[in-house]
PADREN-996362 format. One record per residue (C-alpha): residue in one letter; x, y, z. Coordinates in nm, 2 decimals, decimal comma. Each point is the difference from the previous one (the first is absolute). Example, Ala and Ser with C-alpha at 12.3 -4.5 7.8 and 13.67 -1.06 7.14 Angstrom:
# residues 2
+------+--------+--------+--------+
| code |      X |      Y |      Z |
+------+--------+--------+--------+
|    a |   1,23 |  -0,45 |   0,78 |
|    s |   0,14 |   0,34 |  -0,07 |
+------+--------+--------+--------+
This chain:
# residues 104
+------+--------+--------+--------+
| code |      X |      Y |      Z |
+------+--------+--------+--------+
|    x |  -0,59 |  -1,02 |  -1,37 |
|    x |  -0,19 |   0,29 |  -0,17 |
|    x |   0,02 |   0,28 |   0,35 |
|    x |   0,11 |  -0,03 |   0,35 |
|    x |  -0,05 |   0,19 |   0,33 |
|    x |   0,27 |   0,22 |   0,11 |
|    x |   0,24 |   0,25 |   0,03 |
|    x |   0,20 |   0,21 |   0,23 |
|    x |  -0,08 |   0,20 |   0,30 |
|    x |   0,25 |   0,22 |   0,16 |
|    x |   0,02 |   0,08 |   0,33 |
|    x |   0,17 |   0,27 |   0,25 |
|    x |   0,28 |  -0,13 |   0,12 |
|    x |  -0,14 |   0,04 |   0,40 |
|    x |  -0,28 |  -0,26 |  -0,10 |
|    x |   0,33 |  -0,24 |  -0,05 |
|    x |  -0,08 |  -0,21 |   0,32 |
|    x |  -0,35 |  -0,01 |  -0,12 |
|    x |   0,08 |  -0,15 |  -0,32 |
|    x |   0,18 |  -0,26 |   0,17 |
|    x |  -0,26 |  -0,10 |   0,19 |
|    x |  -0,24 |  -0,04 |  -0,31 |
|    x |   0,31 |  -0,19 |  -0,12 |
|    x |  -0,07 |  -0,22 |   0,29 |
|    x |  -0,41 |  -0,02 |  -0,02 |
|    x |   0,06 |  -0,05 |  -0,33 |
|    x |   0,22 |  -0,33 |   0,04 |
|    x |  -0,19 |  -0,14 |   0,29 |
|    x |  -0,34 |   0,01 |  -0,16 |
|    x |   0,07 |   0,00 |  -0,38 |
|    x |   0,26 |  -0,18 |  -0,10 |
|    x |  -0,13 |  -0,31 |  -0,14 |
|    x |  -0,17 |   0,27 |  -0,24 |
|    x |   0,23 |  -0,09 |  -0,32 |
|    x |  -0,24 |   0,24 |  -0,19 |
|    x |   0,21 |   0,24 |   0,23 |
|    x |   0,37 |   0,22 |  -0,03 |
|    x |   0,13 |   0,23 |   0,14 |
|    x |   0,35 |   0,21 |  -0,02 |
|    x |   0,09 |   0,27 |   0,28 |
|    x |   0,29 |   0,27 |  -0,05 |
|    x |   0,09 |   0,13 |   0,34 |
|    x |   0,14 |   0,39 |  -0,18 |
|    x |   0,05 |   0,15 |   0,34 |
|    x |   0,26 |   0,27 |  -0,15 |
|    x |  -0,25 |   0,13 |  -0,20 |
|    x |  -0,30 |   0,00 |   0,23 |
|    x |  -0,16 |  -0,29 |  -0,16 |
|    x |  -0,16 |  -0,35 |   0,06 |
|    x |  -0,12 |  -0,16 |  -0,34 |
|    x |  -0,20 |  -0,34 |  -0,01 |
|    x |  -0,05 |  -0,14 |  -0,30 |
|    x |  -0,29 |  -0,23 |  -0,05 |
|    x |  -0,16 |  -0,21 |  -0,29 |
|    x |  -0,27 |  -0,20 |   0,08 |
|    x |  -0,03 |  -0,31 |  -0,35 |
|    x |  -0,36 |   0,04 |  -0,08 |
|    x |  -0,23 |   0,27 |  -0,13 |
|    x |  -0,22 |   0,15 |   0,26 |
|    x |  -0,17 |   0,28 |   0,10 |
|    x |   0,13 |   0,11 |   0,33 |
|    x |   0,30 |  -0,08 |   0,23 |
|    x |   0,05 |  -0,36 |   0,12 |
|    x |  -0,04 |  -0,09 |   0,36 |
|    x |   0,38 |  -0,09 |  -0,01 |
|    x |   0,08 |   0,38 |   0,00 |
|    x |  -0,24 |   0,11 |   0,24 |
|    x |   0,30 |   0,05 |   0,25 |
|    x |   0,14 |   0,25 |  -0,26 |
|    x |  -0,32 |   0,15 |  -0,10 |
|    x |  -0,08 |   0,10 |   0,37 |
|    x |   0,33 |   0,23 |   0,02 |
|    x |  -0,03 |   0,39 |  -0,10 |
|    x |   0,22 |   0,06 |  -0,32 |
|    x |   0,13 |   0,22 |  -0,21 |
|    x |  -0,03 |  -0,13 |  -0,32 |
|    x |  -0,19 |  -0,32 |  -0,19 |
|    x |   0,01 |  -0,09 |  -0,34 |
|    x |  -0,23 |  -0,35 |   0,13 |
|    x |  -0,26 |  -0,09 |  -0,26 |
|    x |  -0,08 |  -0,25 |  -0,27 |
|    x |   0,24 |   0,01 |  -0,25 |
|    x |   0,19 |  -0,20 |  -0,30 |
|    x |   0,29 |  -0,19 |   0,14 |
|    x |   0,23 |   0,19 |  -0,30 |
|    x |  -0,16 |   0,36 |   0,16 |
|    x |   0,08 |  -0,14 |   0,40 |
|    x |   0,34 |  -0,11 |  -0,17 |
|    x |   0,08 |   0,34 |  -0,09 |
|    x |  -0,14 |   0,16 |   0,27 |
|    x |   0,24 |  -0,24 |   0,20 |
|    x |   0,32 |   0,11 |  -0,12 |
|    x |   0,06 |   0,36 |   0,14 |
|    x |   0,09 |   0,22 |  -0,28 |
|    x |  -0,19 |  -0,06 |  -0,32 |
|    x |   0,31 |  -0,20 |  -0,12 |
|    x |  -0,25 |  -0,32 |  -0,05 |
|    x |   0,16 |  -0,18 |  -0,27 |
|    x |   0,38 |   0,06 |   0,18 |
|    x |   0,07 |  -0,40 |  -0,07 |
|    x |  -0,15 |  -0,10 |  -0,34 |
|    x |  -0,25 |  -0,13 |   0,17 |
|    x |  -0,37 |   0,12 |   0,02 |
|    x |  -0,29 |  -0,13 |  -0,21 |
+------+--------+--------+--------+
């Protein structure tokens, strides 16, 4: 797989129970999109929602999957076409990518 779409947008925690409905848009109308992931950290302590999502093929703009997530107001986004090993390390909050021995 030479890039993917994805990333991380982070949201204020008071957008919480619109993240879960996203959560729920996306699962009724995109599931069967295996192209599709996504990961969502409920940080409420610290203020944050984050949702990470890859999408497995190289395109230009955000999938129609993640519309639901898209359509919320943010704070951050580091959403864009990427290298898997770049979304990997971007993945694991920190900078402490190769923690396991693992990467590339």
């Amino acid at each position: 797989m030479s890039k993917i779409w994805g990333g991380v947008i982070t949201y204020n925690a008071t957008q919480a129970a619109a993240v879960m409905d996203a959560i729920h848009s996306y699962h009724a109308g995109h599931i069967s999109d295996l192209k599709s992931a996504i990961s969502v950290q409920f940080i409420l302590g610290a203020g944050v929602v984050l949702v990470t999502l890859m999408y497995a093929e190289n395109i230009s703009s955000s999938p129609a999957s993640f519309a639901p997530f898209d359509a919320l107001p943010h704070v951050a986004s580091s959403m864009g076409s990427k290298s898997f090993a770049e979304f990997h390390d971007e993945w694991l909050v920190g900078g402490n990518a190769d923690r396991y021995g693992i990467r590339e």
